[in-house]
C-alpha positions, -999 to +999 in steps of 0.1 A: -132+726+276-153+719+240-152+683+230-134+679+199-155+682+165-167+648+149-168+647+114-185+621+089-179+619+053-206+606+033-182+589+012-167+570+041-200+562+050-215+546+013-177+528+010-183+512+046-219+503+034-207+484+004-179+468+020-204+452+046-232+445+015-202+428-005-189+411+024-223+393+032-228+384-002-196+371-007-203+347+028-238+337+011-223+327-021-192+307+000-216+294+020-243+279-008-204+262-030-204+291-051-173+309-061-178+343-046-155+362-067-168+349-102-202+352-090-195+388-079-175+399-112-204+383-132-228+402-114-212+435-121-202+427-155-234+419-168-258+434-138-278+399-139-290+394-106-294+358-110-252+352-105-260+359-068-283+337-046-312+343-026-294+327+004-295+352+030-311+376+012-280+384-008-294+390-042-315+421-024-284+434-003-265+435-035-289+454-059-288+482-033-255+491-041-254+511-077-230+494-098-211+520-113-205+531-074-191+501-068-163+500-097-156+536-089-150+521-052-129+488-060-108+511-088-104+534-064-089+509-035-074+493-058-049+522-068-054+539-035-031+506-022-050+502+010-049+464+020 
């Protein structure tokens, strides 16, 4: 018998990637009194890196990510209704 066929999607991959970059960053920002979700819409509003601390290397984590990537990504949950 074969074993069955594994298949990755690239997408499913970058979406997993930025779930776990955004997730750390939004602990760092918790974790320093910051509200995560200002700090993160700020961020992607205005693409000034300084809305995000250095705690746990957050600010680097996050400017991997491409931003336009990332509002195709949260649009895309968003309407996609996956909670």
């Amino acid at each position: 018998m074969h074993e069955p066929t594994i298949s990755f999607s690239i997408f499913e991959d970058k979406d997993r990637q930025m779930r776990e970059v955004l997730s750390q960053v939004y602990e760092a920002l918790r974790q320093k009194g910051y509200n995560p979700i200002n700090q993160i819409v700020g961020y992607i509003l205005s693409e000034d890196p300084t809305y995000i601390t250095t705690h746990n290397n957050a600010r680097s984590l996050i400017r991997r990510i491409d931003r336009d990537e990332m509002l195709q990504a949260l649009v895309k949950y968003y309407l996609s209704g996956d909670e």
